[in-house]
C-alpha positions in Angstrom: 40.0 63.6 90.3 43.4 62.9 91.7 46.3 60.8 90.6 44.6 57.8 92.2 41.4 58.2 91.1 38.2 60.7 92.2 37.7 62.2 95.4 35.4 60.9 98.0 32.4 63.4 98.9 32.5 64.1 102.9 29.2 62.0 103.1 30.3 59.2 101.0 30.3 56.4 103.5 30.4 53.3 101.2 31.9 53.5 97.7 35.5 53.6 97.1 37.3 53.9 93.2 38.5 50.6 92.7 41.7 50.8 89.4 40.8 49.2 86.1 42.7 46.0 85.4 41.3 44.6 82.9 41.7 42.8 80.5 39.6 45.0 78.3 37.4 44.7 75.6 38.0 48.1 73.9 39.7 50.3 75.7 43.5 50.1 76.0 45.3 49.8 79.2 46.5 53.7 78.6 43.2 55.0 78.5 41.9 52.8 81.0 44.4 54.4 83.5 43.3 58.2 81.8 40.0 57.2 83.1 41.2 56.2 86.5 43.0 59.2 87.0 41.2 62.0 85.2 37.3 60.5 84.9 37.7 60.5 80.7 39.6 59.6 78.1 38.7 60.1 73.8 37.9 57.3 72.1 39.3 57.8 68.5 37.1 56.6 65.1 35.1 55.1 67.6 32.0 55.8 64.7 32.3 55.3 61.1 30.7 58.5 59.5 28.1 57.0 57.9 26.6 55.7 61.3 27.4 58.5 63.3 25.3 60.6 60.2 22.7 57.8 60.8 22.7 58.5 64.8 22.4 62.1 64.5 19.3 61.7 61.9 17.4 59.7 64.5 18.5 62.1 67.2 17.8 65.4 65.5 13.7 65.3 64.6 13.2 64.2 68.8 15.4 67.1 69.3 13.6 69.8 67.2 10.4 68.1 69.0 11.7 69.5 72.4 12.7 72.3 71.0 9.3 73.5 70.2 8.3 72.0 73.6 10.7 74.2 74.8 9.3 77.2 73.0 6.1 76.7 74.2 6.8 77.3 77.7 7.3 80.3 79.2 10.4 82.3 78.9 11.4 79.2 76.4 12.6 77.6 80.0 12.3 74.8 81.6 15.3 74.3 84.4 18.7 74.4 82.7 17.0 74.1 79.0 16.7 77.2 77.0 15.2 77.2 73.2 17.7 78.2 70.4 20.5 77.4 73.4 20.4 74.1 75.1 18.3 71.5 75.0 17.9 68.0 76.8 15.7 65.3 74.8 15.0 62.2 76.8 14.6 58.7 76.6 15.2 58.1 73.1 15.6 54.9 72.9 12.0 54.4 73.9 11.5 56.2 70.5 13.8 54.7 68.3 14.8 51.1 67.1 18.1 52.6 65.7 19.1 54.4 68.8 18.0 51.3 70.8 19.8 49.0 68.5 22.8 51.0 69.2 22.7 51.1 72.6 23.2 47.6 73.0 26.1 47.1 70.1 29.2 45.6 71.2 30.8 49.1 71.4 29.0 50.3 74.0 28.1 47.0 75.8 32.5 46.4 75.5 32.8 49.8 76.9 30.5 49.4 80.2 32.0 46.0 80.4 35.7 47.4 80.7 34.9 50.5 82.7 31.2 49.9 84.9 31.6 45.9 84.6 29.3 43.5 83.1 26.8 44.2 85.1 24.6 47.2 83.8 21.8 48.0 82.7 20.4 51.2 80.8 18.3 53.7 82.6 18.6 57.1 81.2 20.1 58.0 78.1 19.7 61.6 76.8 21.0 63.5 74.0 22.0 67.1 75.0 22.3 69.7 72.2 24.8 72.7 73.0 23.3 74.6 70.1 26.2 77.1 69.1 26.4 80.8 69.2 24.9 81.0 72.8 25.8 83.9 74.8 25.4 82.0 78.1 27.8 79.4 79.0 26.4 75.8 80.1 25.5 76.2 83.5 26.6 74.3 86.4 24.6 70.9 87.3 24.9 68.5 89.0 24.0 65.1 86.6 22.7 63.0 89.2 20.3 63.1 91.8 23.3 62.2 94.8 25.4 65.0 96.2 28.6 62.4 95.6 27.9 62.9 91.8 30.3 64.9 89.8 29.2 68.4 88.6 29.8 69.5 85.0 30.4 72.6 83.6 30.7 71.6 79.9 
């Protein structure tokens, strides 16, 4: 990311970062420009405790699932995932009302509005467990299947 938004990959032939103007739905104008100019920006209190305690106790039994999955296999491997380490559980909103339900609230439907556009839809969702105490540091990956995509180390 630059001052005026995200590099363009040599191949990239076609898209181009366009600025947020707004107006928004629930981001500010501030972090609107953060996210134009550094990909991110934190989103205080954006949970009450009680329903981010209710998120994580739909999340973590799907979790533990893959963990054992995980287990199973050999090494405890399967690409970037290691048991006890890092794990990657999948469509969960296939699985769950709640985390369905919560998918579509106005948070996160006001969120893609102000920073995607209204036009969205959901194809992927996973919840990725950095489990702590891990000697090994997240690896490097690339979160999408294009070379443009951004690569992540955290």
């Amino acid at each position: 990311m630059s001052a005026t938004g995200p590099q363009a990959d040599e191949l990239n032939t076609s898209f181009s970062w366009a600025e947020h103007i707004g107006p928004y739905r629930a981001v500010t104008p501030a972090q609107a420009r953060q996210y134009d100019q550094q990909g991110f920006f934190v989103l205080e209190d954006a949970l009450a405790p009680a329903e981010r305690e209710r998120l994580v106790e739909a999340i973590d039994p799907l979790e533990a699932r893959q963990e054992e999955a995980l287990r199973a296999m050999e090494g405890g491997r399967f690409f970037i995932a290691r048991a006890d380490e890092i794990t990657f559980t999948t469509h969960l909103v296939e699985r769950s009302a709640l985390l369905r339900r919560f998918t579509s609230s106005s948070l996160l439907v006001d969120l893609c509005a102000d920073l995607i556009g209204p036009d969205v839809r959901l194809y992927w969702d996973q919840a990725v467990y950095k489990k702590p105490g891990t000697e090994s540091p997240f690896p490097w990956h690339q979160d999408n299947g294009t070379r443009s995509s951004s690569l992540s180390s955290t």
